[in-house]
MIVORO-13037 format. One line per field, with one value per residue (C-alpha): residue number from 0; residue in three letters; y, x, z. Coordinates in steps of 0.05 Angstrom, whole numbers, always signed. Layout:
pos	c(NUM / ...);
code	c(ALA / ...);
py	c(Y / ...);
px	c(X / ...);
pz	c(Z / ...);
END
This chain:
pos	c(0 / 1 / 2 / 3 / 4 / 5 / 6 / 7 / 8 / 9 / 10 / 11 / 12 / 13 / 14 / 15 / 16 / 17 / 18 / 19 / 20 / 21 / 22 / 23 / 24 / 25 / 26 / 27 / 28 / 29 / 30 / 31 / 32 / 33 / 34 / 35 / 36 / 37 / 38 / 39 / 40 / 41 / 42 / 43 / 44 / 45 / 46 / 47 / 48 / 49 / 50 / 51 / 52 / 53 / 54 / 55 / 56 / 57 / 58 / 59 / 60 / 61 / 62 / 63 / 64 / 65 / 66 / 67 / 68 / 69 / 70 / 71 / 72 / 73 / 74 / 75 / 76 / 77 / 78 / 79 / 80 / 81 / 82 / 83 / 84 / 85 / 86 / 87 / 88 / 89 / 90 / 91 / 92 / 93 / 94 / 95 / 96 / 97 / 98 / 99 / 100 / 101 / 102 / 103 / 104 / 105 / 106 / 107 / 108 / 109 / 110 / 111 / 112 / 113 / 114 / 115 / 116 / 117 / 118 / 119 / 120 / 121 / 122 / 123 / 124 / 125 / 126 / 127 / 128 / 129 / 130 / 131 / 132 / 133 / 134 / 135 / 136 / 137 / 138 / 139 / 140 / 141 / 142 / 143 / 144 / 145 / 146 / 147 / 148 / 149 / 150 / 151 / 152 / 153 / 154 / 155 / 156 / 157 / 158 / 159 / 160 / 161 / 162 / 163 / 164 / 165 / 166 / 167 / 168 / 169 / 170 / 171 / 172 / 173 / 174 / 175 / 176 / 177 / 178 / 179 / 180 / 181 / 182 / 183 / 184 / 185 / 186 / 187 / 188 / 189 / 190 / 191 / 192 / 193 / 194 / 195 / 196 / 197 / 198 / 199 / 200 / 201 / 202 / 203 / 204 / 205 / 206 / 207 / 208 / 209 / 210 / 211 / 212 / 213 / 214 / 215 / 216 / 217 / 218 / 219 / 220 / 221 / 222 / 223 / 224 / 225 / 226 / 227 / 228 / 229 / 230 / 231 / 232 / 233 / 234 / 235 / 236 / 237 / 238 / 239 / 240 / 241 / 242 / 243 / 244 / 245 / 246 / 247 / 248 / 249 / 250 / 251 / 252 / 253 / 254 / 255 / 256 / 257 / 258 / 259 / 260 / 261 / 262 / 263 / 264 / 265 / 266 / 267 / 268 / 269 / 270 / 271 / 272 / 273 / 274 / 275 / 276 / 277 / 278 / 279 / 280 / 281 / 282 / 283 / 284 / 285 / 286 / 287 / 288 / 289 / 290 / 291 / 292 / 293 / 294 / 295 / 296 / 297 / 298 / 299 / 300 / 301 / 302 / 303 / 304 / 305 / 306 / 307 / 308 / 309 / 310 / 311 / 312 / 313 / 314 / 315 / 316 / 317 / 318 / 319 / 320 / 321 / 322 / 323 / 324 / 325 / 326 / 327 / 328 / 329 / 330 / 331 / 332 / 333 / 334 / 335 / 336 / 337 / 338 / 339 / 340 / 341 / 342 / 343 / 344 / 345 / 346 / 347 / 348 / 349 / 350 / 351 / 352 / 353 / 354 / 355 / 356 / 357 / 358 / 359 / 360 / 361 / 362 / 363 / 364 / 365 / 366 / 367 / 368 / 369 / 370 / 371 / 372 / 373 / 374 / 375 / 376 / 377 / 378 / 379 / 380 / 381 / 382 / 383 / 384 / 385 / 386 / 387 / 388 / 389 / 390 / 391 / 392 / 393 / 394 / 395 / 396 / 397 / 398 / 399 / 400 / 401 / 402 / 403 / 404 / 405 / 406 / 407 / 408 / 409 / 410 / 411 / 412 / 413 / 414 / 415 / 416 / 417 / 418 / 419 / 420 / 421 / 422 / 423 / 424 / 425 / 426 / 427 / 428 / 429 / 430 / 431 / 432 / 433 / 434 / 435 / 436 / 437 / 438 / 439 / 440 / 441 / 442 / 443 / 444 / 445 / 446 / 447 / 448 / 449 / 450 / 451 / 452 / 453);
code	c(UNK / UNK / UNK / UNK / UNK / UNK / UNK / UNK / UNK / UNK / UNK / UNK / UNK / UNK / UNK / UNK / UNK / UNK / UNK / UNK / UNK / UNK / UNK / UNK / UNK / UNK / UNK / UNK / UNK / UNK / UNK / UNK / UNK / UNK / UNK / UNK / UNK / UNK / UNK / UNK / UNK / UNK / UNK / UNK / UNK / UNK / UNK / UNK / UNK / UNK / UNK / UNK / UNK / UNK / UNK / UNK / UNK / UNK / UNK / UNK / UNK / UNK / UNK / UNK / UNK / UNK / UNK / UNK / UNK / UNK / UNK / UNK / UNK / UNK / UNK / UNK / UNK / UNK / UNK / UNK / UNK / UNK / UNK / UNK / UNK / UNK / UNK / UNK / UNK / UNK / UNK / UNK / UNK / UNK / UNK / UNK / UNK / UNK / UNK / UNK / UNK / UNK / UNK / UNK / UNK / UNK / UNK / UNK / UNK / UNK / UNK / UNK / UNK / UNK / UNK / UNK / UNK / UNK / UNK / UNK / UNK / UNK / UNK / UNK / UNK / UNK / UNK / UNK / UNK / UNK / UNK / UNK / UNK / UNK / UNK / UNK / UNK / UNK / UNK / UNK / UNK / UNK / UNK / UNK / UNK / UNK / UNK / UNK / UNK / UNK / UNK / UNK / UNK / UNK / UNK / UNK / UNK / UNK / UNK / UNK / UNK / UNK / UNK / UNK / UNK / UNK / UNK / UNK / UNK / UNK / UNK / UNK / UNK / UNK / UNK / UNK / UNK / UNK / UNK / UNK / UNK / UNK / UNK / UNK / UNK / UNK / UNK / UNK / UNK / UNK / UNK / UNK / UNK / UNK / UNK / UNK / UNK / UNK / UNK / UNK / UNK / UNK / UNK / UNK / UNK / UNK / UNK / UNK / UNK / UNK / UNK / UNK / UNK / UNK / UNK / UNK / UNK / UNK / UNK / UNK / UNK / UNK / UNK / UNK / UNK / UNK / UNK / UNK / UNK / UNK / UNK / UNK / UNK / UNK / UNK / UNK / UNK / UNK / UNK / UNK / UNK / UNK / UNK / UNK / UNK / UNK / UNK / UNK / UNK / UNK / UNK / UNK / UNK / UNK / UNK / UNK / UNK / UNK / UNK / UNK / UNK / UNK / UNK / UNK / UNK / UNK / UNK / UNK / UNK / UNK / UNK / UNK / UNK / UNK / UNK / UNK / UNK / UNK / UNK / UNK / UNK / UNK / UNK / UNK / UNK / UNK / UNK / UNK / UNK / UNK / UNK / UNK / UNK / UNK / UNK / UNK / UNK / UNK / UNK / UNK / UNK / UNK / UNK / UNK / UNK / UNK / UNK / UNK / UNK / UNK / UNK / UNK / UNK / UNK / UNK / UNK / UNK / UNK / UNK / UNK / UNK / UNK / UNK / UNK / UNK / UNK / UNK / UNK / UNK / UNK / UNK / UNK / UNK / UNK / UNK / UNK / UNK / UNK / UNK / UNK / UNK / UNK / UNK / UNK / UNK / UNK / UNK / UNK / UNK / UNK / UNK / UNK / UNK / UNK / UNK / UNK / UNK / UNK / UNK / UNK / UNK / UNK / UNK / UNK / UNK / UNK / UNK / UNK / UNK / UNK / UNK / UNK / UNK / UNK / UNK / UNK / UNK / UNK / UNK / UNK / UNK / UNK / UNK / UNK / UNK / UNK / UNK / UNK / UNK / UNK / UNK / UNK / UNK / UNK / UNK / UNK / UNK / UNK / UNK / UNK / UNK / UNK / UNK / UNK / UNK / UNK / UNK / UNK / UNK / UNK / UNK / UNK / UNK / UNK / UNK / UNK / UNK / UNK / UNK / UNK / UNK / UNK / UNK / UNK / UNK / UNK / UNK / UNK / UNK / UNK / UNK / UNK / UNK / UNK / UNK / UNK / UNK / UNK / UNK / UNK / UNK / UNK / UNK / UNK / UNK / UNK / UNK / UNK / UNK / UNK / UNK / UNK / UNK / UNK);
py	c(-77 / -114 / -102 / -123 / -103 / -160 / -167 / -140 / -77 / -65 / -81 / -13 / +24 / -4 / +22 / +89 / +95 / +80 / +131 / +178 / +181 / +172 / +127 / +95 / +49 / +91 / +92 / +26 / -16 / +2 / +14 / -65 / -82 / -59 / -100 / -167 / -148 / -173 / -107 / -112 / -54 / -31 / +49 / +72 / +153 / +181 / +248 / +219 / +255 / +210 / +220 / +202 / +141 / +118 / +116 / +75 / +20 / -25 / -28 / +27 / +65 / +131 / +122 / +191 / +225 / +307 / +280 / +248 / +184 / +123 / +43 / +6 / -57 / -113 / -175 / -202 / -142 / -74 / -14 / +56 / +107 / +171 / +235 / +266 / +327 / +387 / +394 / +460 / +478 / +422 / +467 / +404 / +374 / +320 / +326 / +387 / +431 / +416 / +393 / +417 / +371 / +373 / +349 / +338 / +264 / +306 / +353 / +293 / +269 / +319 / +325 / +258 / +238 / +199 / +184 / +116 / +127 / +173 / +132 / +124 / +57 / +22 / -23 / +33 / +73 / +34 / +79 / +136 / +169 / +242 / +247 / +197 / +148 / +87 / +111 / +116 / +51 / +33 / +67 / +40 / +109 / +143 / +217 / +266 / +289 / +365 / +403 / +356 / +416 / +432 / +351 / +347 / +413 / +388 / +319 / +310 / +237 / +226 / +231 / +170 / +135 / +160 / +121 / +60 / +54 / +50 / -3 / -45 / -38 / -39 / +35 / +95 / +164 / +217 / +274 / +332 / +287 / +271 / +346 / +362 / +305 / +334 / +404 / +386 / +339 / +364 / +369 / +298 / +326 / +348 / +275 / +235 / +181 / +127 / +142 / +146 / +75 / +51 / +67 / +50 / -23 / -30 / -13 / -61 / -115 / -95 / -138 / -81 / -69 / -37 / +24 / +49 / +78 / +125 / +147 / +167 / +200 / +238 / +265 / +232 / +192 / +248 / +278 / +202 / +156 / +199 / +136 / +97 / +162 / +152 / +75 / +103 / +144 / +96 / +48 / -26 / -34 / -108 / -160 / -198 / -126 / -108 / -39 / +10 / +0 / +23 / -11 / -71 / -70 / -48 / -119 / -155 / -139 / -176 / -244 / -251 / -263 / -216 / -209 / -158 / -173 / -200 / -139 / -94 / -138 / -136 / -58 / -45 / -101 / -60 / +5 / +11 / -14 / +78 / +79 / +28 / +30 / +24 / +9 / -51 / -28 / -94 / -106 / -39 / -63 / -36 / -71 / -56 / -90 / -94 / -68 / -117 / -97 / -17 / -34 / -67 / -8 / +46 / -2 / +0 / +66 / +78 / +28 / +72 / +135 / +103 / +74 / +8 / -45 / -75 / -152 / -122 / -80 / -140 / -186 / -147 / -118 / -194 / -213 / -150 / -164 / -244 / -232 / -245 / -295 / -334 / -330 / -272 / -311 / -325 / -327 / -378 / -422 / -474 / -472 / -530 / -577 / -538 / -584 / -558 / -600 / -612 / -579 / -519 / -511 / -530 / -473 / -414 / -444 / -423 / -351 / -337 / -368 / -424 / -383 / -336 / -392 / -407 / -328 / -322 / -371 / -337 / -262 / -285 / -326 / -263 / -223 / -268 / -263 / -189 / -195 / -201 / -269 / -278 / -336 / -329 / -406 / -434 / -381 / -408 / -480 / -469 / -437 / -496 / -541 / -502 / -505 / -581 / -593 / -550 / -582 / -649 / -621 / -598 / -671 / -693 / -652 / -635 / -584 / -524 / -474 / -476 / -487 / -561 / -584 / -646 / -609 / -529 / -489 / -530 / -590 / -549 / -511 / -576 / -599 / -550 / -498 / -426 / -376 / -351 / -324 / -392 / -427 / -388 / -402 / -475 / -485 / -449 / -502 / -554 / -527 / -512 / -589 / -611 / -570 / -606 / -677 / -677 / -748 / -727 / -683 / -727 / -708 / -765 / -754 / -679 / -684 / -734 / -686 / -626 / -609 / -610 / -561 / -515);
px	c(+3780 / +3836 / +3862 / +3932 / +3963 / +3988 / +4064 / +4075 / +4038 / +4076 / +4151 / +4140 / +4108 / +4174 / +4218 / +4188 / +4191 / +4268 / +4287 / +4243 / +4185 / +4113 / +4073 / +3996 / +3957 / +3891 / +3823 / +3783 / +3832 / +3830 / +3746 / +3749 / +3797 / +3754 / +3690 / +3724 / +3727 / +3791 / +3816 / +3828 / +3875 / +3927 / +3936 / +4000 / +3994 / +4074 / +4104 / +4160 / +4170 / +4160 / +4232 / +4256 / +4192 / +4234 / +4301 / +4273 / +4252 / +4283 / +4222 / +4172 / +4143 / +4109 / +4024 / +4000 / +4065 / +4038 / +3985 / +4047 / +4039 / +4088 / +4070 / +4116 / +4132 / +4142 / +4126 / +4093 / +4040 / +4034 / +4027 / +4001 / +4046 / +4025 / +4051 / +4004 / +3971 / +3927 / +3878 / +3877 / +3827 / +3781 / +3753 / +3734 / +3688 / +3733 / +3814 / +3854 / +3891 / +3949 / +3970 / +4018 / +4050 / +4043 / +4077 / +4007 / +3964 / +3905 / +3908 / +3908 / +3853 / +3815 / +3808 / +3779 / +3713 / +3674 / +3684 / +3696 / +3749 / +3789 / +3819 / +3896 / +3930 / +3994 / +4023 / +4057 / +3994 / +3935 / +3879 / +3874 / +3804 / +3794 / +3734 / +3684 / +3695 / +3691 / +3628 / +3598 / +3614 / +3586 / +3520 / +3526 / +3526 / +3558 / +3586 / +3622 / +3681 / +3666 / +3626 / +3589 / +3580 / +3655 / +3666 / +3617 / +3633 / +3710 / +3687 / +3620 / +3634 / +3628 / +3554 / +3548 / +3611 / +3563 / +3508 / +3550 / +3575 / +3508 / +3496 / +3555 / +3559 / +3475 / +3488 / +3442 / +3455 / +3476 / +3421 / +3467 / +3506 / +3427 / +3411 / +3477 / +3473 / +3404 / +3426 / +3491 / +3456 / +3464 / +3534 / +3535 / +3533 / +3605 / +3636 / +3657 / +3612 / +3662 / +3667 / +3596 / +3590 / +3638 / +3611 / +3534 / +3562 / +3587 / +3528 / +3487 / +3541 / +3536 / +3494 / +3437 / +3426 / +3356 / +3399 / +3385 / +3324 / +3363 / +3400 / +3331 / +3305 / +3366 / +3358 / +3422 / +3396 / +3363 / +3419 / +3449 / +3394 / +3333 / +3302 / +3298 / +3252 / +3202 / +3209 / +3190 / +3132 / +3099 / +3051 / +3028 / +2952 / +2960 / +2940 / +3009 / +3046 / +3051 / +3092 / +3108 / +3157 / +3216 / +3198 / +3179 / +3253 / +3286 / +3252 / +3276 / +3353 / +3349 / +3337 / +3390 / +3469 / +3519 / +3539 / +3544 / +3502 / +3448 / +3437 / +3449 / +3390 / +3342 / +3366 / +3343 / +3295 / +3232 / +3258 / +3217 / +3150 / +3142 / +3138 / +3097 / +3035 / +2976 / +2899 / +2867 / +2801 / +2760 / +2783 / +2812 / +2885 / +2946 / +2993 / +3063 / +3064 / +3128 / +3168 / +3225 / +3248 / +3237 / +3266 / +3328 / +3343 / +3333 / +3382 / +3436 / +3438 / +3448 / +3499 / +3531 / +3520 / +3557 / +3615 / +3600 / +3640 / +3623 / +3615 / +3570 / +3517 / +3520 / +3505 / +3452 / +3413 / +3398 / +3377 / +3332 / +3297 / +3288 / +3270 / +3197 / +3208 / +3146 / +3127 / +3071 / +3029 / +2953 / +2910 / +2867 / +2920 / +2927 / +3006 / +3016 / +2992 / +3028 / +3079 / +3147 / +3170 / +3237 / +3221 / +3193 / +3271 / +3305 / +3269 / +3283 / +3355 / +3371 / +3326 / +3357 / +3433 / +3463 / +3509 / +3445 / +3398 / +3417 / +3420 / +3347 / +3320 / +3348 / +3321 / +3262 / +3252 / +3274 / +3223 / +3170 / +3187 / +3179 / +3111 / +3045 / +3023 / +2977 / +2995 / +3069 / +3076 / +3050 / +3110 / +3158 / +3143 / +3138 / +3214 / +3233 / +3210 / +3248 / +3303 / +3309 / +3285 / +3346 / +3398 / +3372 / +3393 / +3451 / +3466 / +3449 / +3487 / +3427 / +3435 / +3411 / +3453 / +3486 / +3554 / +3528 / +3486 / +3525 / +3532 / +3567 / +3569 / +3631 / +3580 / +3531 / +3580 / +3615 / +3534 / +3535 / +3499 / +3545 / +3502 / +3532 / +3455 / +3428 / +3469 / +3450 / +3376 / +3382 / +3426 / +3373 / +3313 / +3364 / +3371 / +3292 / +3284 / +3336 / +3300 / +3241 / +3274 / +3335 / +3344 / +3347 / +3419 / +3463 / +3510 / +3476 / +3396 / +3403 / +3441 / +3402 / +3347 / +3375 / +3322 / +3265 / +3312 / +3313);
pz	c(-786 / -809 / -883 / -915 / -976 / -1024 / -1011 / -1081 / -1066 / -1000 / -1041 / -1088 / -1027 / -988 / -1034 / -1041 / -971 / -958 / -1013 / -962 / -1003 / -979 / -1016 / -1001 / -1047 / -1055 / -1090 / -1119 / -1101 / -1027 / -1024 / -1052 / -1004 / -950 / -987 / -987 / -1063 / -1101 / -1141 / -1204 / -1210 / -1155 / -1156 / -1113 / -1098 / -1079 / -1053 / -1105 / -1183 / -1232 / -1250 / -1188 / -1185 / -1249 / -1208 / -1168 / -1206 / -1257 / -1304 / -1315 / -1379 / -1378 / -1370 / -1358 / -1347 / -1354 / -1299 / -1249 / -1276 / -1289 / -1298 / -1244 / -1277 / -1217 / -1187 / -1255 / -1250 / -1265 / -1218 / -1231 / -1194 / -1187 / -1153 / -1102 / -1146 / -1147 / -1205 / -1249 / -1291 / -1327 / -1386 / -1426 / -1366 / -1368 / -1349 / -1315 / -1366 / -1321 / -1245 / -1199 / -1154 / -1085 / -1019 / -990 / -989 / -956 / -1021 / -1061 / -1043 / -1041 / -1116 / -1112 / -1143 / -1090 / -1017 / -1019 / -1076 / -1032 / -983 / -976 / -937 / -928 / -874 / -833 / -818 / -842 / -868 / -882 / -895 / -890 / -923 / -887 / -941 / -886 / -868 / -930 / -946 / -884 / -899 / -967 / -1002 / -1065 / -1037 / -1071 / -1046 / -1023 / -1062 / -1118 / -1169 / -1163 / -1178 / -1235 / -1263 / -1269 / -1294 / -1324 / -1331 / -1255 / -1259 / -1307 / -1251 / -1197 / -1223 / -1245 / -1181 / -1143 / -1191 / -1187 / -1105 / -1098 / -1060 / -1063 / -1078 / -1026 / -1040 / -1054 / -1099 / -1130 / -1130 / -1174 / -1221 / -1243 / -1243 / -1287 / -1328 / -1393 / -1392 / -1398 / -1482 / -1469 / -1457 / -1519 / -1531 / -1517 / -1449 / -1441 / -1474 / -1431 / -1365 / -1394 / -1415 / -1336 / -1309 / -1350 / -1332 / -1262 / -1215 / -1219 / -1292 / -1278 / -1247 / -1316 / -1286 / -1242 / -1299 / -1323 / -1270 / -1251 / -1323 / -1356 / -1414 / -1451 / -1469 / -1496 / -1502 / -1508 / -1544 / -1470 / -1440 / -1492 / -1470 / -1396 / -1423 / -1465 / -1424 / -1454 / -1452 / -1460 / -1412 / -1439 / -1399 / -1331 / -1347 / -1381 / -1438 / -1402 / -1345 / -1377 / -1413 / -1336 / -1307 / -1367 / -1363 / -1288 / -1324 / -1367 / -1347 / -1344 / -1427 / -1457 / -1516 / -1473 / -1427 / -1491 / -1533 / -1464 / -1456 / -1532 / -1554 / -1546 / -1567 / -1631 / -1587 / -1583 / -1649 / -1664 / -1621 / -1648 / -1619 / -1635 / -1647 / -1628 / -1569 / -1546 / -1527 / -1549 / -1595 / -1634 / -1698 / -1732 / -1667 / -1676 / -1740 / -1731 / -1658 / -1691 / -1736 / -1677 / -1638 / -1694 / -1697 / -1628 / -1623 / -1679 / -1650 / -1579 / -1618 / -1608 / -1648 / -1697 / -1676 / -1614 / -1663 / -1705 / -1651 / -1615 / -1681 / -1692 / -1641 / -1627 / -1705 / -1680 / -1606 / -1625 / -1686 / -1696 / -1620 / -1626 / -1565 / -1597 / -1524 / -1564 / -1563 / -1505 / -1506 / -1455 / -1516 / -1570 / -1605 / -1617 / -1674 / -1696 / -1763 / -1727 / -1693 / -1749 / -1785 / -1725 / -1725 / -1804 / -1798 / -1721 / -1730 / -1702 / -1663 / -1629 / -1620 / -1559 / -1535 / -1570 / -1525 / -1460 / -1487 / -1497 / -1431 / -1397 / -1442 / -1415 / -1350 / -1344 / -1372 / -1336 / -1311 / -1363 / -1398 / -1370 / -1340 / -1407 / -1457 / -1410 / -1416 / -1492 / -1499 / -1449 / -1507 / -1548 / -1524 / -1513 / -1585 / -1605 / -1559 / -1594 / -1661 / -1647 / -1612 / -1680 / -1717 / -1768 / -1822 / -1813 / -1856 / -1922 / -1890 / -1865 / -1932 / -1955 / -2030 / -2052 / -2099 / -2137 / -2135 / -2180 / -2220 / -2238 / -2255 / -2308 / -2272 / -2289 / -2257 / -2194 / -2177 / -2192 / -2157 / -2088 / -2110 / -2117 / -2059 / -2013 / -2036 / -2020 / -1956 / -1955 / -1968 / -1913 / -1857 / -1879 / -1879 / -1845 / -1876 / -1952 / -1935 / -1973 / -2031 / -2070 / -2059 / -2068 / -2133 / -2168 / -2149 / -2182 / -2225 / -2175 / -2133 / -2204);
END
């Protein structure tokens, strides 16, 4: 196996090294090294002080400097340098009280989280893997580095990295590594809910966002987002469903791209569907009126209780009330003849947004397609239809919003109408009118037609 270091990397290593220092790139920069992977970090580990790291090198500020750690400024990038350590006590299950710097790369790495996160390189001695790391990667495998209850009783965070991980390299779970994960579980309670956020938003990004499950099953979300279990024990008696709730919102989150407020909306669009299931007693099926809108306010409020910002809850609570605007499937209805007219668009455009129209369409294509088959060729043609009709609008440039009608609120006020509530009112039937006939959106026709619009 033949890996090399970017020149930059090797220049700080270099110069560590003449001052008779020894100094490795290590951890995800080196495991994505090894997977063709270009790193988006570079972490240098040194025998060198951070004081005497800082002698070394024209440009550096302190990162982490109680934990060995100094930002090498160099090469128009920056470089995490950090002294080869040994851990002390981690009585928040999340960072050591303190560190005591060591001598030794083997102890350093031993405090590692993962196998194939604890393997040390440079261009003098290549790699250096004590702990099987190569071969985990090899057998495509997330391993903890000694004992996994020492690891996740230090760090309780490494269970929810564990699982990210797996997701974001398609590996499984080393069974000891399993076994403590579900016996530390609940400590997952003890890590600040950014962190968990964090690491649950890159595993939904990551290439397998239906990983969730094994956050499930390994006992993890119940302590965070006990809202997705009752997802996973709530089954659809539907012939629209194929799964379970849960599962039904695990298949969806394959479907849609990599955004963040896509695999959020698929991850929370039928979280209210527990709560809502009722029986239909004709036919015997089981169905979850109003869902949407109870499964937009459950999804605010766990976007609050994550820390989410506030763009991203605003985002994804709209588009979890739309997801199922107007689009309740009637079986009665032969879809493949079903006209999508402009009005219909123009209409979804102004409840929906402008701005999510385009990300309704792909939630609910990827809703559909983690249905059953019932009916499934003839939803997707429809949203297909949908979509075109609203492309052609846009091409258009019709109105549908207040912001495009060809008159304001100035127009009316300088009409004579004063009341600020009035003029919202009339301004709305204009609107009203314009999605009805895109043709009458002219500063003219809709003033002369003021009093029909009052």
């Amino acid at each position: 196996m033949t890996i090399n270091l970017p020149e930059k990397v090797n220049n700080i290593i270099r110069t560590l090294e003449a001052a008779g220092h020894e100094a490795y790139a290590v951890g995800g920069c080196v495991r994505d090294l090894i997977l063709d992977r270009k790193p988006e970090d570079w972490d240098i580990t040194t025998s060198a002080t951070p004081d005497m790291v800082k002698k070394l090198f024209r440009r550096t500020f302190d990162t982490g400097i109680a934990h060995g750690t100094v930002t090498v400024l160099s090469d128009g990038g920056s470089f995490e340098v950090t002294t080869y350590r040994v851990d002390g006590a981690y009585t928040d299950k999340r960072r050591p009280e303190e560190v005591t710097f060591t001598s030794s790369l083997t102890e350093d790495l031993r405090r590692r989280d993962f196998t194939i996160n604890a393997i040390a390189m440079n261009e003098r001695e290549g790699l250096v893997d004590p702990h099987g790391g190569l071969l985990d990667i090899e057998q495509k495998l997330i391993r903890c580095v000694g004992s996994a209850d020492e690891r996740f009783s230090e760090d309780a965070l490494r269970m929810m990295r564990a699982v990210r991980f797996a997701a974001q390299l398609g590996y499984e779970i080393e069974e000891n590594t399993r076994q403590a994960i579900t016996s530390h579980a609940a400590s997952i309670k003890d890590i600040s809910a950014e962190r968990v956020r964090d690491e649950l938003v890159k595993l939904a990004l990551s290439p397998n966002p239906h990983f969730l499950r094994l956050l499930y099953s390994l006992g993890l979300t119940t302590h965070f987002f006990p809202e997705f279990d009752l997802c996973m024990e709530t089954e659809q008696n539907n012939p629209h469903h194929c799964y379970s709730v849960g599962e039904h919102i695990l298949e969806s989150m394959k479907y849609v791209a990599a955004d963040k407020s896509l695999r959020l909306t698929m991850m929370l669009h039928d979280i209210g569907k527990p709560l809502t299931r009722s029986v239909n007693e004709k036919t015997g099926f089981d169905r979850f009126h109003g869902h949407p809108q109870q499964g937009a306010e459950i999804a605010k409020k766990i976007m609050r209780r994550l820390k989410f910002d506030n763009d991203t809850i605003d985002r994804v609570y709209r588009l979890v009330y739309h997801h199922d605007y107007d689009i309740d499937i009637n079986p009665d209805i032969d879809l493949r003849h079903f006209k999508i007219t402009d009005r219909y668009v123009r209409r979804a455009v102004s409840v929906i947004g402008a701005d999510l129209y385009p990300l309704f369409i792909d939630v609910k294509i990827a809703d559909i397609r983690a249905q059953s088959e019932y009916f499934q060729a003839e939803k997707l043609a429809y949203m297909e239809r949908a979509r075109q009709v609203y492309e052609r609008i846009m091409a258009a440039n019709e109105c549908v919003s207040l912001k495009e009608l060809a008159v304001n609120g100035k127009d009316l006020t300088d009409g004579g109408i004063a009341s600020g509530p009035r003029i919202g009112q009339i301004l709305r039937a204009m609107l009203d009118d314009v999605i009805e006939y895109p043709e009458h959106n002219k500063r003219g026709y809709l003033l002369a037609n003021l009093q029909k619009y009052m």
